[in-house]
Every structure is written in structure tokens, then in C-alpha cells.
Jmol script that loads the backbone (N, CA, C; Angstrom):
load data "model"
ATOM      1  N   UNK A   1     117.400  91.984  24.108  1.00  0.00           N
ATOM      2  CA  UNK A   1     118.430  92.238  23.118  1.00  0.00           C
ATOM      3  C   UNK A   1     119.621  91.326  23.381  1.00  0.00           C
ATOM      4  N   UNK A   2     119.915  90.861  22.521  1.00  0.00           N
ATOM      5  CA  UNK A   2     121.645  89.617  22.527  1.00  0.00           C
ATOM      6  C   UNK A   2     122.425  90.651  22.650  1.00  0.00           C
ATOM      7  N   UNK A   3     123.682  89.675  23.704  1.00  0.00           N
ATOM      8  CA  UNK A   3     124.999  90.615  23.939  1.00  0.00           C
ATOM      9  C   UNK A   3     125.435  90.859  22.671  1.00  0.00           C
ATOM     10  N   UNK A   4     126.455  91.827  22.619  1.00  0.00           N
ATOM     11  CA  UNK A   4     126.765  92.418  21.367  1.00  0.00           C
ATOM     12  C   UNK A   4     128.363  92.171  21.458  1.00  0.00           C
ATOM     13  N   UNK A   5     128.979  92.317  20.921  1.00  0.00           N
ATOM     14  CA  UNK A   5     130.527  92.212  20.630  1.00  0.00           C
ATOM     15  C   UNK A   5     130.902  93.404  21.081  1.00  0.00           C
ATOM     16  N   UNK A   6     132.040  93.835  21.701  1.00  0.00           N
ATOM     17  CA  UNK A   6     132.386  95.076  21.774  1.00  0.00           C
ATOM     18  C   UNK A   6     133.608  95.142  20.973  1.00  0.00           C
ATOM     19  N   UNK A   7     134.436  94.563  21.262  1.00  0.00           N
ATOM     20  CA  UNK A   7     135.689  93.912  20.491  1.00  0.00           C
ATOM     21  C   UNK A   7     136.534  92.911  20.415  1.00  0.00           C
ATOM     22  N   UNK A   8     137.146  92.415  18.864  1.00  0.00           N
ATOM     23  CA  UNK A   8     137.083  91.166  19.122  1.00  0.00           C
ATOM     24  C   UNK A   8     138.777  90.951  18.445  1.00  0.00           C
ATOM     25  N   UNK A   9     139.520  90.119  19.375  1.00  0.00           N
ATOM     26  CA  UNK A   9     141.301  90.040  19.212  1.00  0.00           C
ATOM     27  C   UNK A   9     141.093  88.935  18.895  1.00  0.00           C
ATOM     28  N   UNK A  10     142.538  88.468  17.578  1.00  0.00           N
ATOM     29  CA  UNK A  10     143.271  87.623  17.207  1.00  0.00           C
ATOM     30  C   UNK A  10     144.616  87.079  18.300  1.00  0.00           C
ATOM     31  N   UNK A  11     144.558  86.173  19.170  1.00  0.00           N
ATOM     32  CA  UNK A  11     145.303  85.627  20.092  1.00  0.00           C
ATOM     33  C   UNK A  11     146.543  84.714  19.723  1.00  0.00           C
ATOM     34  N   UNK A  12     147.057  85.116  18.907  1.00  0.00           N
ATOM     35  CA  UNK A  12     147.902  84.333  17.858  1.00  0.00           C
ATOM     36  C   UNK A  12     148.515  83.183  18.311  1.00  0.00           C
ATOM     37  N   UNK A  13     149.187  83.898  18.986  1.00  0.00           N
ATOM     38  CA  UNK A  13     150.498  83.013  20.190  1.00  0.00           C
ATOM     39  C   UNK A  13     149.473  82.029  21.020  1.00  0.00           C
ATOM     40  N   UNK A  14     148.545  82.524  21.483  1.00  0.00           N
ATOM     41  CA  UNK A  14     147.351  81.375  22.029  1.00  0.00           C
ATOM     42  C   UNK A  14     146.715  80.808  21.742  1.00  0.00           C
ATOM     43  N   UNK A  15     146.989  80.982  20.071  1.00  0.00           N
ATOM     44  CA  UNK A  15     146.123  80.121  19.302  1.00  0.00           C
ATOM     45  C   UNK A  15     144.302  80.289  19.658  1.00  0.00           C
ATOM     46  N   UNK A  16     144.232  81.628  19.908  1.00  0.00           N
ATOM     47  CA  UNK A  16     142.568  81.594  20.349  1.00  0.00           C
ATOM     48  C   UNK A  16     141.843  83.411  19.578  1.00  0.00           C
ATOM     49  N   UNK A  17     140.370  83.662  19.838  1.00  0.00           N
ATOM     50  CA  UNK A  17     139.779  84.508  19.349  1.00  0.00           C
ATOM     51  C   UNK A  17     139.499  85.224  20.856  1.00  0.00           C
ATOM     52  N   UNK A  18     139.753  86.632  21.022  1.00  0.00           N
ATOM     53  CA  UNK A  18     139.126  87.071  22.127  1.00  0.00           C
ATOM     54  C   UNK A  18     137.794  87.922  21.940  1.00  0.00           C
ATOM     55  N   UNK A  19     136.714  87.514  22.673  1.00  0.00           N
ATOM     56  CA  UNK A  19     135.654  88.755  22.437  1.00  0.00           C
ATOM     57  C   UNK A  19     135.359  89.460  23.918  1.00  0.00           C
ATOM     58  N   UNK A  20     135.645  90.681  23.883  1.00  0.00           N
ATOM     59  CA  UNK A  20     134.508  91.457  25.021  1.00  0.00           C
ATOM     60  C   UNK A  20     133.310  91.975  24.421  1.00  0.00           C
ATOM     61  N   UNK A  21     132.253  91.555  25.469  1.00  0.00           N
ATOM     62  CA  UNK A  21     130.772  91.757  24.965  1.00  0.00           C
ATOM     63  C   UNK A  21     130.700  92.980  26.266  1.00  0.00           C
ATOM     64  N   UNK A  22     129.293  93.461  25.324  1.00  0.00           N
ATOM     65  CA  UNK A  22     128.758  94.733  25.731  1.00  0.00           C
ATOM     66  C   UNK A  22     128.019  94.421  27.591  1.00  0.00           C
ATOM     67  N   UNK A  23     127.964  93.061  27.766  1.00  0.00           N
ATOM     68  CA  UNK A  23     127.416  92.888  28.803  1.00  0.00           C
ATOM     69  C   UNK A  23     128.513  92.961  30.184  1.00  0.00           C
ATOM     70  N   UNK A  24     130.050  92.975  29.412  1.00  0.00           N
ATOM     71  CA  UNK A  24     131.056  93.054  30.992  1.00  0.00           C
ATOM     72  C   UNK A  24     131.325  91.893  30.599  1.00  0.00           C
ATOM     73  N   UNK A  25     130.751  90.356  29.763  1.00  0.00           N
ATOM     74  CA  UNK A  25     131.591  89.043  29.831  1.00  0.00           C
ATOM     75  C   UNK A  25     133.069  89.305  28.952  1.00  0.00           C
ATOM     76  N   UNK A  26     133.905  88.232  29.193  1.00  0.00           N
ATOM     77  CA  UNK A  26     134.842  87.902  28.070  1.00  0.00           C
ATOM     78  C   UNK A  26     134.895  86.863  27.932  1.00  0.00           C
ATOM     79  N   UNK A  27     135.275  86.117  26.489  1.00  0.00           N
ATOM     80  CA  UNK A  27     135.722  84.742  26.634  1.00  0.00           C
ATOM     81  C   UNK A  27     137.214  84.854  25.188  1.00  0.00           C
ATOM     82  N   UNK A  28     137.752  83.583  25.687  1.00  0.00           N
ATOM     83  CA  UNK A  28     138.590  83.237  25.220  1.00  0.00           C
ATOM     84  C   UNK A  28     138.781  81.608  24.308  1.00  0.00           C
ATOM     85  N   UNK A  29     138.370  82.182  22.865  1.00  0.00           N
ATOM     86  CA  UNK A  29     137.731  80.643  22.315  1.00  0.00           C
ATOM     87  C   UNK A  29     138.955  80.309  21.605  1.00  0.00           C
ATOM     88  N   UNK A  30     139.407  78.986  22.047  1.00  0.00           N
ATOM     89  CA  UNK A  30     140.371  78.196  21.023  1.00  0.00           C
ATOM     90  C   UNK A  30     140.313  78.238  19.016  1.00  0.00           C
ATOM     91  N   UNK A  31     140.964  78.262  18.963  1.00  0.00           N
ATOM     92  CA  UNK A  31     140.711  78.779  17.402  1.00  0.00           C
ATOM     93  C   UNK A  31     140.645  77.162  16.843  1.00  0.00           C
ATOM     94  N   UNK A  32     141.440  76.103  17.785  1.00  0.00           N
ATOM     95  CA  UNK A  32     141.019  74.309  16.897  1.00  0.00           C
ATOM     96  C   UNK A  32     139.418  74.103  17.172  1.00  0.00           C
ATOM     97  N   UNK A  33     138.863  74.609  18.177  1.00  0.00           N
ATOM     98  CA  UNK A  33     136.792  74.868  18.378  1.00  0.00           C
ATOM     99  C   UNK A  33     136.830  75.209  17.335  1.00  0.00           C
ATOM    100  N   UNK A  34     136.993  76.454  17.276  1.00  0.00           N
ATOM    101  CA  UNK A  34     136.338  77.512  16.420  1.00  0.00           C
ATOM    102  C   UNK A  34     136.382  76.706  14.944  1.00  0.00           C
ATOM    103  N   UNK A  35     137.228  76.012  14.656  1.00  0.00           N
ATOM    104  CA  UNK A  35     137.500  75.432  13.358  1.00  0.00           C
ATOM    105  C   UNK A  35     136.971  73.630  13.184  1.00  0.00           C
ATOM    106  N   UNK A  36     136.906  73.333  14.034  1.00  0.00           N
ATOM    107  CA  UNK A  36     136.167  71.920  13.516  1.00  0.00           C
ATOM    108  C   UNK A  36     134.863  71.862  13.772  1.00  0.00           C
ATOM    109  N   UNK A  37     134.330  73.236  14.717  1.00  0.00           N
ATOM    110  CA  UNK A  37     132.663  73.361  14.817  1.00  0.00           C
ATOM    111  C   UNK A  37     132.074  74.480  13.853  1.00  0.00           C
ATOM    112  N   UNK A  38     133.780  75.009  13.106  1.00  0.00           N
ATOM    113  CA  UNK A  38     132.690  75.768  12.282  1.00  0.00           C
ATOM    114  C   UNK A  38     131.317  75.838  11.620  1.00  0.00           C
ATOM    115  N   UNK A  39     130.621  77.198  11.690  1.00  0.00           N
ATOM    116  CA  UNK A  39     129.317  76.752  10.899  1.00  0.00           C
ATOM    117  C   UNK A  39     129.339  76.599   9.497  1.00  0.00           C
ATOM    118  N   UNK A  40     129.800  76.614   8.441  1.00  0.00           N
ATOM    119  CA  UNK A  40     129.972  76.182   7.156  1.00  0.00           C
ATOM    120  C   UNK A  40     129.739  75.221   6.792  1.00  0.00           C
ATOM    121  N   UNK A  41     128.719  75.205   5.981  1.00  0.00           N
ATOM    122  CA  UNK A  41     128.786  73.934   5.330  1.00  0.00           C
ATOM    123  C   UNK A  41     129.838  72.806   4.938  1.00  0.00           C
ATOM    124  N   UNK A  42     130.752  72.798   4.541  1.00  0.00           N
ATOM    125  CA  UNK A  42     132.100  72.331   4.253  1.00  0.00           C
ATOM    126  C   UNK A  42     132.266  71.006   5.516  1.00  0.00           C
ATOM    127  N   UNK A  43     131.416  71.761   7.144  1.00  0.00           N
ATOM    128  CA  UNK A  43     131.862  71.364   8.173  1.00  0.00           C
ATOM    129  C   UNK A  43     130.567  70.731   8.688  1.00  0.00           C
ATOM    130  N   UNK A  44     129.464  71.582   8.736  1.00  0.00           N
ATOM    131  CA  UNK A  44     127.911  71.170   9.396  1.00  0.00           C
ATOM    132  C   UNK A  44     127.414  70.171   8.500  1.00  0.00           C
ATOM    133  N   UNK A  45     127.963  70.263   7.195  1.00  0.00           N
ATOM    134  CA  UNK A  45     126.852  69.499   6.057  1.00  0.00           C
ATOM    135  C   UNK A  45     125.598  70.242   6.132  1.00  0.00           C
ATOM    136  N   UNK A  46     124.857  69.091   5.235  1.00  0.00           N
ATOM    137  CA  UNK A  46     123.240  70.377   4.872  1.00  0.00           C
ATOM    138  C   UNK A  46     122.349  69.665   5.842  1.00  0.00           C
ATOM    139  N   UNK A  47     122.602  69.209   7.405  1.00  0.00           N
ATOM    140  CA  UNK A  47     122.012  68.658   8.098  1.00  0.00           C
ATOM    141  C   UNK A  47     123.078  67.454   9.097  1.00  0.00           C
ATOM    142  N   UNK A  48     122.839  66.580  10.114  1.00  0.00           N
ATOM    143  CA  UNK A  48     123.273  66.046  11.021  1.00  0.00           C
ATOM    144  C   UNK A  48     123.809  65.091   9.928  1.00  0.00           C
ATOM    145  N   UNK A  49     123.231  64.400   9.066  1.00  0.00           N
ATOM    146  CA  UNK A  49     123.495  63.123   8.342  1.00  0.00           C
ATOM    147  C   UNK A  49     125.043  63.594   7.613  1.00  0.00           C
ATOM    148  N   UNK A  50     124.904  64.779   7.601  1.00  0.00           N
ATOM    149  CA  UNK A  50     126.330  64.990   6.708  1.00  0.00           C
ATOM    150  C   UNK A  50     127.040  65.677   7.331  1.00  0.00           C
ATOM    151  N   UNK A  51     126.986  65.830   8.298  1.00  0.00           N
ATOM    152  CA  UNK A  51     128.701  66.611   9.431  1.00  0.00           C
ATOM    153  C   UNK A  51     129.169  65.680   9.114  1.00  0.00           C
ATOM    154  N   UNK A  52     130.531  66.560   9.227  1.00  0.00           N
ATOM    155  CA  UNK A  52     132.083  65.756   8.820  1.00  0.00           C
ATOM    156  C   UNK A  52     132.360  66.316  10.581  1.00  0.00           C
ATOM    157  N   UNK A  53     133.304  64.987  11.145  1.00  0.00           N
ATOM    158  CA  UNK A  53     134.151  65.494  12.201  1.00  0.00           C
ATOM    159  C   UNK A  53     135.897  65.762  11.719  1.00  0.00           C
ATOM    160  N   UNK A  54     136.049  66.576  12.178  1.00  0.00           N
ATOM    161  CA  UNK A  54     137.475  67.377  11.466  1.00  0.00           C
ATOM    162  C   UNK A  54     138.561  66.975  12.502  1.00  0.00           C
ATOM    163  N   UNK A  55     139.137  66.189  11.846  1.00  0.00           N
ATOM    164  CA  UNK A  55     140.463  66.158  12.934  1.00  0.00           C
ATOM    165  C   UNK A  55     142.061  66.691  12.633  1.00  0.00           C
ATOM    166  N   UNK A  56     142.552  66.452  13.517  1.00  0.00           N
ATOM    167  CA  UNK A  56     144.496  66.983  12.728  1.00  0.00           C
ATOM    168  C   UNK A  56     144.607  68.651  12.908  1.00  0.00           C
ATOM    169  N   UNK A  57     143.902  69.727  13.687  1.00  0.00           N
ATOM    170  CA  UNK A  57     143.595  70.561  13.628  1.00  0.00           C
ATOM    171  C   UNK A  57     144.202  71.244  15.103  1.00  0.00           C
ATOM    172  N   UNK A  58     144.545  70.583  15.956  1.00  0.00           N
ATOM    173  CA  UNK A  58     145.158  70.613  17.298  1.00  0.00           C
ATOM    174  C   UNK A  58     146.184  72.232  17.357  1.00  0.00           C
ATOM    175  N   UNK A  59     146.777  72.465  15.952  1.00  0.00           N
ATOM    176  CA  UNK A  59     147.560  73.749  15.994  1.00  0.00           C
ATOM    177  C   UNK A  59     147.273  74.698  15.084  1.00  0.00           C
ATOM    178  N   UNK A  60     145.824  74.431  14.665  1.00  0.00           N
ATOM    179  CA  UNK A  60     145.607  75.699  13.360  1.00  0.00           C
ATOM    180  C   UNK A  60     145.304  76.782  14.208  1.00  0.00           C
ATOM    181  N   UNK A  61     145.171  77.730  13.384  1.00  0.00           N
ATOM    182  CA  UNK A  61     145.288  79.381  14.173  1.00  0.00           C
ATOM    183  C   UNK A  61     144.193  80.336  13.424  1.00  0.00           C
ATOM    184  N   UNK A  62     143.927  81.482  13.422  1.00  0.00           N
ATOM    185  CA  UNK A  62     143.061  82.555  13.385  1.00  0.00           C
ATOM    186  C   UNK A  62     143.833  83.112  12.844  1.00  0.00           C
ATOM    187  N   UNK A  63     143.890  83.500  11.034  1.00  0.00           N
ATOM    188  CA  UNK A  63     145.095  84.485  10.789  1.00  0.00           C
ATOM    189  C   UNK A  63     144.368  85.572  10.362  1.00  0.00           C
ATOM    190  N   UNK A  64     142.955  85.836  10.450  1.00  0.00           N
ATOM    191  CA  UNK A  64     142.055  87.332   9.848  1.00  0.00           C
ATOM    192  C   UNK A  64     140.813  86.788  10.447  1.00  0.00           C
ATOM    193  N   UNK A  65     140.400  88.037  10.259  1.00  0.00           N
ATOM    194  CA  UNK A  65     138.802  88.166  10.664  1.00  0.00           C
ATOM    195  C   UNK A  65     138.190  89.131   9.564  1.00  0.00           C
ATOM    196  N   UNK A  66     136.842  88.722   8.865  1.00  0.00           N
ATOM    197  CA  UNK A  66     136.549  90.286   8.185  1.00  0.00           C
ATOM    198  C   UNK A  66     135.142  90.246   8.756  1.00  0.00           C
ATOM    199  N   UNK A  67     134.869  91.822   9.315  1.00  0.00           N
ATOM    200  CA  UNK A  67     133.392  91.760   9.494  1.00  0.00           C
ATOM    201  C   UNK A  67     132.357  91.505   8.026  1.00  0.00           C
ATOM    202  N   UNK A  68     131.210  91.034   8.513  1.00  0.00           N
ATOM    203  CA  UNK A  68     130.019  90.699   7.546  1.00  0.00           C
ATOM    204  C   UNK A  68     129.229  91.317   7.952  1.00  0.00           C
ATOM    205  N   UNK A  69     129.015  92.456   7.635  1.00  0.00           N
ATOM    206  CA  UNK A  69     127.500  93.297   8.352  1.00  0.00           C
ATOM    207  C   UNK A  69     127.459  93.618   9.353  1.00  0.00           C
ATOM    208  N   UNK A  70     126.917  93.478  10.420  1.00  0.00           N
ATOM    209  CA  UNK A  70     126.602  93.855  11.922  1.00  0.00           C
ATOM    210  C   UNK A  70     125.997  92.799  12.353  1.00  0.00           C
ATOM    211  N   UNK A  71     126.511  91.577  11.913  1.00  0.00           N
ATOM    212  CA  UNK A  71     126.028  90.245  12.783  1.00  0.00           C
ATOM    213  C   UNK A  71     126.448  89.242  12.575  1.00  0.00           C
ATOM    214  N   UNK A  72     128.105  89.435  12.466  1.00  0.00           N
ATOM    215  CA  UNK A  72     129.020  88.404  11.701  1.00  0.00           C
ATOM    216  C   UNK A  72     130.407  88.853  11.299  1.00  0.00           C
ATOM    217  N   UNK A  73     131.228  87.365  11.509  1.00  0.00           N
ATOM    218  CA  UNK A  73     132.568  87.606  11.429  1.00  0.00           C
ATOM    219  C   UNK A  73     133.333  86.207  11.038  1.00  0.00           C
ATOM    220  N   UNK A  74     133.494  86.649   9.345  1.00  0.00           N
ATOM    221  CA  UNK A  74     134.046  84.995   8.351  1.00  0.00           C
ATOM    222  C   UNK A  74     135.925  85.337   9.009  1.00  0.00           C
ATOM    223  N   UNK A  75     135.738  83.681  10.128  1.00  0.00           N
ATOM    224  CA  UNK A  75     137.191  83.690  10.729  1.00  0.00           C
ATOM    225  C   UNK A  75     138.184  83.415   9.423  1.00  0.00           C
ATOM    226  N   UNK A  76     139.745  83.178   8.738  1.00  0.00           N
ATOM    227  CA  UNK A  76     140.341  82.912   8.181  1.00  0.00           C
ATOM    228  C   UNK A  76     141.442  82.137   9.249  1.00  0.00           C
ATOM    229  N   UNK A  77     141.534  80.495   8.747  1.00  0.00           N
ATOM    230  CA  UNK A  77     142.513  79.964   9.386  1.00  0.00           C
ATOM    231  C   UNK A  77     143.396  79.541   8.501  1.00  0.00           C
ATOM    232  N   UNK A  78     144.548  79.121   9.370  1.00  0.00           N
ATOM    233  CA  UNK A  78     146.109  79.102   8.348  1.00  0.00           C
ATOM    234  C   UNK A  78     146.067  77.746   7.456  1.00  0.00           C
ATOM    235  N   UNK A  79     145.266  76.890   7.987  1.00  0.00           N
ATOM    236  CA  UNK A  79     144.890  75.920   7.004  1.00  0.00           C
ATOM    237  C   UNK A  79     143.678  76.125   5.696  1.00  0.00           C
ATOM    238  N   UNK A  80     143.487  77.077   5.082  1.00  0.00           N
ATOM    239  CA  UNK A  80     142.887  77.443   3.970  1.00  0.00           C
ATOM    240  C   UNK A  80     141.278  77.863   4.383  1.00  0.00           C
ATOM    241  N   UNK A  81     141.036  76.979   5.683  1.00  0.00           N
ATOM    242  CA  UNK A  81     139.066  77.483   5.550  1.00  0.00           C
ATOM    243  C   UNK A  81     138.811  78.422   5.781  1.00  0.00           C
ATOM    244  N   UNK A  82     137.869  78.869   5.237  1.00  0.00           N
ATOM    245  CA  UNK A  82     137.335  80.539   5.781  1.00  0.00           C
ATOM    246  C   UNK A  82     135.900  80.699   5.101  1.00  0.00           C
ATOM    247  N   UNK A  83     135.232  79.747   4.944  1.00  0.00           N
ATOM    248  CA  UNK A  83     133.928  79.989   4.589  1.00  0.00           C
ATOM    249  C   UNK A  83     132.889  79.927   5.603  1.00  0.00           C
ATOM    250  N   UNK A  84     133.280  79.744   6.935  1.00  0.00           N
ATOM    251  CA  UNK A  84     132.265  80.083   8.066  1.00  0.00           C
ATOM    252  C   UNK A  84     131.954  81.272   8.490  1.00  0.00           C
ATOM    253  N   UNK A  85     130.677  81.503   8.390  1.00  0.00           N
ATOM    254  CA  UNK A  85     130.315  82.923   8.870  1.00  0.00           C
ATOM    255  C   UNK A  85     129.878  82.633  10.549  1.00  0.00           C
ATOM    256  N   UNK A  86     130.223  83.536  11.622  1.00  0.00           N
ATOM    257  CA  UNK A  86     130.775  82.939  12.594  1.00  0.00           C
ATOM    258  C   UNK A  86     129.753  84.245  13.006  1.00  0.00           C
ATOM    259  N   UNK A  87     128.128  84.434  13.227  1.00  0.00           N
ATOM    260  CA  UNK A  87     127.178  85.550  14.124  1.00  0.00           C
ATOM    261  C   UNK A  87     127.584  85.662  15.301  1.00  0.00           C
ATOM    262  N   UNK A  88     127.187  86.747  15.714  1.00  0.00           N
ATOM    263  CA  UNK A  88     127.702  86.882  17.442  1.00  0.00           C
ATOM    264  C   UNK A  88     126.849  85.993  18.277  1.00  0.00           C
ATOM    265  N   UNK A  89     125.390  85.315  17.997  1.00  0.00           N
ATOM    266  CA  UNK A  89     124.910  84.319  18.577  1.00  0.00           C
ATOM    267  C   UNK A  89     126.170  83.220  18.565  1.00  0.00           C
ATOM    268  N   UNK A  90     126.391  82.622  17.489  1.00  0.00           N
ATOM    269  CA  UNK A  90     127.474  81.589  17.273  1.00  0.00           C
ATOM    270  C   UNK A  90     128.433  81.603  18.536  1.00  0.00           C
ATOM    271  N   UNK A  91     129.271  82.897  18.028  1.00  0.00           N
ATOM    272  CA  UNK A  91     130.286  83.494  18.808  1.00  0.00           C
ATOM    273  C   UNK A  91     130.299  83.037  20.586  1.00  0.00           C
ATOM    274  N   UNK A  92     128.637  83.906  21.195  1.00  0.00           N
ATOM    275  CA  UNK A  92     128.718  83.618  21.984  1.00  0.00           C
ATOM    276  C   UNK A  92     128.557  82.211  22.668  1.00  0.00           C
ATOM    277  N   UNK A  93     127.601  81.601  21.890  1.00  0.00           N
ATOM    278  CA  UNK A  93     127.464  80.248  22.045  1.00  0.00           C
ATOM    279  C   UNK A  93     128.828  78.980  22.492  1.00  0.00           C
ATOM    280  N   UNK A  94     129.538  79.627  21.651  1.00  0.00           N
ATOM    281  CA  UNK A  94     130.732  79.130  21.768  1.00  0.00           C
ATOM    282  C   UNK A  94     131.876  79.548  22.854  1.00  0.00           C
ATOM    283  N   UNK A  95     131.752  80.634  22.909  1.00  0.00           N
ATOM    284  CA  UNK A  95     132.176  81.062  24.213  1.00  0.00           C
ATOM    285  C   UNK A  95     131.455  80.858  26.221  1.00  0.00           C
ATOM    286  N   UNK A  96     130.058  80.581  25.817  1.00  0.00           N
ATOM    287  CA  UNK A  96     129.457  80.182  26.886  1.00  0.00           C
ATOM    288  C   UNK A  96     129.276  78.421  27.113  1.00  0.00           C
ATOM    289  N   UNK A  97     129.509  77.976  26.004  1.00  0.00           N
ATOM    290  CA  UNK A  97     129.380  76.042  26.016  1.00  0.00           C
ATOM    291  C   UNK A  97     130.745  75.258  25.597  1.00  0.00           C
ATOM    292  N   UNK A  98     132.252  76.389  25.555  1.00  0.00           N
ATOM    293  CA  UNK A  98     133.387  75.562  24.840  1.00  0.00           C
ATOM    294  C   UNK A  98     133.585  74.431  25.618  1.00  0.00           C
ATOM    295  N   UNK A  99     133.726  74.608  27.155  1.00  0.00           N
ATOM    296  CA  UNK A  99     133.943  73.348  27.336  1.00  0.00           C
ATOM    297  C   UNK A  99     133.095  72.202  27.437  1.00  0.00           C
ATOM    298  N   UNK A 100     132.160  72.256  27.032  1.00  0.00           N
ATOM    299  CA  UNK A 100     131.291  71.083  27.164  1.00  0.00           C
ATOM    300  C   UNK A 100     131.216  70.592  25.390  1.00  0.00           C
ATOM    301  N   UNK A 101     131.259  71.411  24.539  1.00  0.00           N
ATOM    302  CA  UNK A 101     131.780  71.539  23.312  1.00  0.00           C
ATOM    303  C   UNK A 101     133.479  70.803  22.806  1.00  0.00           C
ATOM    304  N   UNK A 102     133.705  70.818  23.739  1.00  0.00           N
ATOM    305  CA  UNK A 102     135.327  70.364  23.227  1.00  0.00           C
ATOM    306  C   UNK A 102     135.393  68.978  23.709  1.00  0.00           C
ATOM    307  N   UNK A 103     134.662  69.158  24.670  1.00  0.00           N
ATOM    308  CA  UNK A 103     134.957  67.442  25.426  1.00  0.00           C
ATOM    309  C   UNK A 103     134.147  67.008  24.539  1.00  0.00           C
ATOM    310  N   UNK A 104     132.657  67.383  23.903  1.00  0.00           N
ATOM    311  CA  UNK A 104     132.051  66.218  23.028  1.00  0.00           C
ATOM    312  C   UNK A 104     133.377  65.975  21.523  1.00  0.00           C
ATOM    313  N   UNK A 105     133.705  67.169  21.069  1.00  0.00           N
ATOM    314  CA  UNK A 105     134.511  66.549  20.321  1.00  0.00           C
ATOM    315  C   UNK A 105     135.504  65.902  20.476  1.00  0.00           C
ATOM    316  N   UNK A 106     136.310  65.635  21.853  1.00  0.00           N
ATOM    317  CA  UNK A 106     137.513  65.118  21.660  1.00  0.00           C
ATOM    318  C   UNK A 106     137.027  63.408  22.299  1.00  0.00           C
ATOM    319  N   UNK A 107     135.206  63.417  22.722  1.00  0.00           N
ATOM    320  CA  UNK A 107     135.024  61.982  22.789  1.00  0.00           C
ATOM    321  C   UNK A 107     134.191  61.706  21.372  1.00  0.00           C
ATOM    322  N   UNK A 108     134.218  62.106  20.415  1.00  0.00           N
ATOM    323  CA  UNK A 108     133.694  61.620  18.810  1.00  0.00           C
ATOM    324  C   UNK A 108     134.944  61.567  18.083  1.00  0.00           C
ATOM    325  N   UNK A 109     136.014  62.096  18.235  1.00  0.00           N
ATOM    326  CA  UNK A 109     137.318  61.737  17.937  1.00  0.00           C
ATOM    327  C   UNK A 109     138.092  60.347  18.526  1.00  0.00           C
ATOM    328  N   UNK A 110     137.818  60.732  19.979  1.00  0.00           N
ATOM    329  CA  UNK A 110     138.467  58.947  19.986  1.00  0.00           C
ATOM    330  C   UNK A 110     137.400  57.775  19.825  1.00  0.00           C
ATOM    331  N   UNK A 111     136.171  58.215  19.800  1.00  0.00           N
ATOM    332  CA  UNK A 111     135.333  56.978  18.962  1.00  0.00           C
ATOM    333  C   UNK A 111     135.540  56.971  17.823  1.00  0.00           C
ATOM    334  N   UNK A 112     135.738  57.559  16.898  1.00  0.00           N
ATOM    335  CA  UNK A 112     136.262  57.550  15.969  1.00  0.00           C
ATOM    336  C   UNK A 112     137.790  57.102  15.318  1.00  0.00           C
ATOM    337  N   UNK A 113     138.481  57.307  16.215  1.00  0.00           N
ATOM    338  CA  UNK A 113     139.699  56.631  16.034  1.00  0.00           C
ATOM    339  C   UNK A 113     140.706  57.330  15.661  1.00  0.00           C
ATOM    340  N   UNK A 114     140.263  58.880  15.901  1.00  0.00           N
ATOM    341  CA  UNK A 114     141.015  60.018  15.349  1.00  0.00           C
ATOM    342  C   UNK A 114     141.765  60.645  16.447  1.00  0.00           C
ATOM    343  N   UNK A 115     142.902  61.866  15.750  1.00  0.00           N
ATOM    344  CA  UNK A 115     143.205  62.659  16.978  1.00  0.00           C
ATOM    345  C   UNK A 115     143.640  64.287  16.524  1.00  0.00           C
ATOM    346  N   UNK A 116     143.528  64.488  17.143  1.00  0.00           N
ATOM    347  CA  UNK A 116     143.783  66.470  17.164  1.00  0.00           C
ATOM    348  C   UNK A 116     144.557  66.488  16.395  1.00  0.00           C
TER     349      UNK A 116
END
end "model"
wireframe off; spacefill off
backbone 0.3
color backbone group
């Protein structure tokens, strides 16, 4: 059975999402992750050929959460997106790989020529 969410905080001032899972972990995910890896299309494209890398995002924030069922949670950030549906697989994923996750994006950003 996948860890489960137990509960999950808006970190405002830290600019991050908190989850405690049913297993005893916690993590503490940056809400600029959470938003340029969103899963949404808008962001993934309909495959590798069409990800967009999102930059300029260095201070967006987490201003809602609404649950989606019992296996999902569409984040709302202060810059307008909110069409990612964000599963607790996701969730945790992101909470168990951010930093290896952040460093790939912030080295496809400066190959790119971009910045936070």
C-alpha cells in the first residue's frame, strides 16, 4: 500500500507545501518545484517533445489547495496556475527526489539561459 497523506500545510512565509504521511515521514516541498514540475499539461506537454521549462518563478507561492477525491490535490499558485492535479504518488515523489529535482532544473535553466 503507498504512503498516504495524513496532513497537508500551506507554508506561506516559506514559500513551501508541508505533508505528514501515514508512514512517520515529513517533507517540506518548495512551492517554485512544485510549480515548474507541475504535472499539467500547460507544463509536461502531451509528452517529453513538448515540456516547457518554466522560469521567473523563484517567489511564487501556494495560495489554496482543494482536495480531488482521495488521491489528489489541484495546488493554486499566486501566479494564476492551478490546473495540476498533484496525486499523493506525485506528492511523494517530490518530496523524496526534490533535491535531485531542483538541481536538474536549475542546470536546464542555466543551459538555457534562464533564471528563477
Amino acid at each position: 500500500m503507498s504512503p498516504w497523506p495524513v496532513e497537508i500545510r500551506l507554508r506561506r512565509a516559506e514559500r513551501a507545501l508541508e505533508i505528514d504521511w501515514d508512514d512517520g515521514r515529513k517533507d517540506v516541498i518548495p512551492a517554485e518545484l512544485l510549480r515548474v514540475e507541475s504535472p499539467s499539461a500547460e507544463v509536461q506537454g502531451h509528452g517529453p517533445a513538448t515540456r516547457k521549462l518554466v522560469a521567473g518563478k523563484k517567489n511564487v507561492t501556494v495560495t489554496g489547495a482543494e482536495p480531488i477525491g482521495n488521491y489528489a490535490v489541484r495546488l493554486i499558485f499566486d501566479d494564476g496556475h492551478d490546473s495540476g492535479l498533484f496525486t499523493w504518488e506525485t506528492l511523494r515523489r517530490f518530496g523524496e527526489t526534490k533535491a535531485e529535482m531542483f538541481t536538474a532544473y536549475l542546470e536546464a535553466l542555466h543551459g538555457a539561459g534562464l533564471s528563477r
